[in-house]
N, C-alpha and C positions, 0 to 999 in steps of 0.2 A: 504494500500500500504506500510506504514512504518514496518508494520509485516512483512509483505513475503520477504521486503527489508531486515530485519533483519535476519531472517530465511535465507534468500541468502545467507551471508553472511557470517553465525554459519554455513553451508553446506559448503561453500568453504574454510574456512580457518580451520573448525575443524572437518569436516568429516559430516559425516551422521548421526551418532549415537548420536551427539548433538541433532540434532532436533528430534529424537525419547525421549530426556531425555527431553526435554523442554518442549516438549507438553503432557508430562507426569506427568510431576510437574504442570504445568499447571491446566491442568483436576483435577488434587488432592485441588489445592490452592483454585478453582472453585467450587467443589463437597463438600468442606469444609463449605463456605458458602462467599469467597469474588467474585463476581459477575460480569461476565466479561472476566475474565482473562482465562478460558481456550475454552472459544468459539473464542474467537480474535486467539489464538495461532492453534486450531484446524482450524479454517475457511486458516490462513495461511498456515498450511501443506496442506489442501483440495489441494487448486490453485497450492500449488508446485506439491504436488504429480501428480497433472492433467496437469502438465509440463514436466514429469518423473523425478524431482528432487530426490524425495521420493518415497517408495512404501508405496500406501494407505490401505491395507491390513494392513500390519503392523503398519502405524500410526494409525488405526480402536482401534488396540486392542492394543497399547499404554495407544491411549486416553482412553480407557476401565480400562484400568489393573489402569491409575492413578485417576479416577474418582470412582474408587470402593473402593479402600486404603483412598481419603480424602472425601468421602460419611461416612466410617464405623469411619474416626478419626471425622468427625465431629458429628456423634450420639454421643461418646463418652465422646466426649468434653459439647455438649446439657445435655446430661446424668447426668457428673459427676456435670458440674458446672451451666448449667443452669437451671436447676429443683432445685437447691440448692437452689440457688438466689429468684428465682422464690417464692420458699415456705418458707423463712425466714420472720419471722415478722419484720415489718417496715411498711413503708408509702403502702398505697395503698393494704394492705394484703389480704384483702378479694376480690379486685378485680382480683387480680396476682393470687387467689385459682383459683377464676371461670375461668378466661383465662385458666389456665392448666387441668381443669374438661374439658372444652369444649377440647380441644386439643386433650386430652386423649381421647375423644368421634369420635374427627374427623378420629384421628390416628389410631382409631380401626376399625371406619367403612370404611373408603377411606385412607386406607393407601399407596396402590402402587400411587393414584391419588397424595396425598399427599408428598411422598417421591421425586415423580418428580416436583411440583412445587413449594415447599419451599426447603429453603434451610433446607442440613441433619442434621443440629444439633437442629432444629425444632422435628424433630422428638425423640433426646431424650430428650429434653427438653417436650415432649408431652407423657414421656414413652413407646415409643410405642417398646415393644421387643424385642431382638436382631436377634434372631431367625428368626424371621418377617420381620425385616427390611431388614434384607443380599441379600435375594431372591430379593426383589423390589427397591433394591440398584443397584441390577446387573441388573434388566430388564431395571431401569430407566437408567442407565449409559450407557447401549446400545444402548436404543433408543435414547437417546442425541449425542452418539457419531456416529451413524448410519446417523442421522437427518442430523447435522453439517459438519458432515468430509466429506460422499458422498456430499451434497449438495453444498458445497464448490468446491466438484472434477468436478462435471457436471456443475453446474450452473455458479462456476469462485466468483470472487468478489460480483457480485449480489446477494448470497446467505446472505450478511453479511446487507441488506439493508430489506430483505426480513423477516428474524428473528427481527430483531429492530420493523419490522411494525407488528410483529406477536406478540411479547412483550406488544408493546404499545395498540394493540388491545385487548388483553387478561386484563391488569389492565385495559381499560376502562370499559371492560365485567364486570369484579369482581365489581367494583366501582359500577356499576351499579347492579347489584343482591345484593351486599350489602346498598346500597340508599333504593329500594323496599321493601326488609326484614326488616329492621327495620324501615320503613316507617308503612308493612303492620302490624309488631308485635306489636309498636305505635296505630295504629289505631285501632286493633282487638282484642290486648292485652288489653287494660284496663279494668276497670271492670265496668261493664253497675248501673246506677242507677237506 
C-alpha cells in the first residue's frame, strides 16, 4: 500500500513519466542483483495501471527495457569483478575454483533456467557468455515482467502475497533437492571396502 501511495503521489504532482522512470530504474536496480526492489515498484504500477493511473502496456516494456540494461550491467559487473575475486589466491582457493567449475557447468547447461533464478551477475561471475546470456536476459526479463506487472493488473495487491508464497516455496524446494543430493552423494559417494 505504501508503494502505490507513493506512486500516487510521483503521478500527481510530477506527471506520469515519473512512474515510467521509476519502475524503470527499479527493474534495473532488481535485475542487477538487489532483490526486491523492482517487483514492489512493478506490483505498484500493476494496481495503478489497473486503476487507469498508468498505461500497463507501457509500464510492460519499461519494466522490460530497465531489467535488460541492469541484467547485462550486472553480468558485467559478475564478469569483471567477480570471477576476479572468485579466482584470486587466498583463503578458501581451491574451494572458490570448484564453486566457479561447477557454475561454469550449470551456466552452460541450464543457462536461461539459471539467468532467471539467480541473480545476473551470477552469471558472469559463472562465465557464462555474453552472446548467451542477452537472448535469456531478455526472455527472463519478460517473463518476470509479464508474470508481475499483468499479475499485479488483474489480480490487484494479492498478487504481491502470492509471489512471496511462491518464493518461499521455491527455496524450501531447493533446500530440499539440495539436503537429498548431498545426502545421497554422502551415502553413494564413498568408496565401498
Amino acid at each position: 500500500m505504501h508503494l502505490l501511495f507513493a506512486l500516487h503521489l510521483h503521478h500527481r504532482f510530477h506527471g506520469p513519466h515519473v512512474d515510467y522512470v521509476g519502475v524503470g530504474a527499479a527493474a534495473a536496480v532488481s535485475w542487477i542483483g538487489v532483490a526486491g526492489v523492482g517487483e514492489a515498484a512493478l506490483i505498484a504500477a500493476g494496481i495503478a495501471a489497473g486503476r487507469g493511473k498508468v498505461d500497463i502496456s507501457s509500464m510492460l516494456f519499461v519494466a522490460w527495457l530497465g531489467a535488460m540494461a541492469g541484467g547485462a550491467a550486472g553480468w558485467l559487473i559478475g564478469f569483471k569483478g567477480g570471477r576476479a575475486l572468485m579466482t584470486r589466491p587466498g583463503p578458501l582457493y581451491r574451494l572458490r575454483l570448484r564453486l566457479v567449475r561447477r557454475g561454469d557447468r550449470i551456466y552452460e547447461k541450464r543457462g536461461l533456467l539459471a539467468v532467471y533464478l539467480a541473480p545476473t551477475w551470477m552469471a558472469g561471475v559463472s562465465g557464462m557468455r555474453f552472446r548467451r546470456f542477452i537472448p535469456a536476459n531478455a526472455i527472463c526479463a519478460l517473463a518476470w515482467a509479464l508474470l508481475v506487472g499483468l499479475g499485479a493488473y488483474f489480480a490487484g495487491p494479492s498478487v504481491a502475497d502470492a509471489l512471496g508464497d511462491v518464493g518461499t516455496i521455491g527455496l524450501i524446494l531447493i533446500g530440499l533437492v539440495a539436503a537429498v543430493s548431498l545426502a545421497a552423494r554422502w551415502r553413494w559417494g564413498r568408496p565401498s571396502r
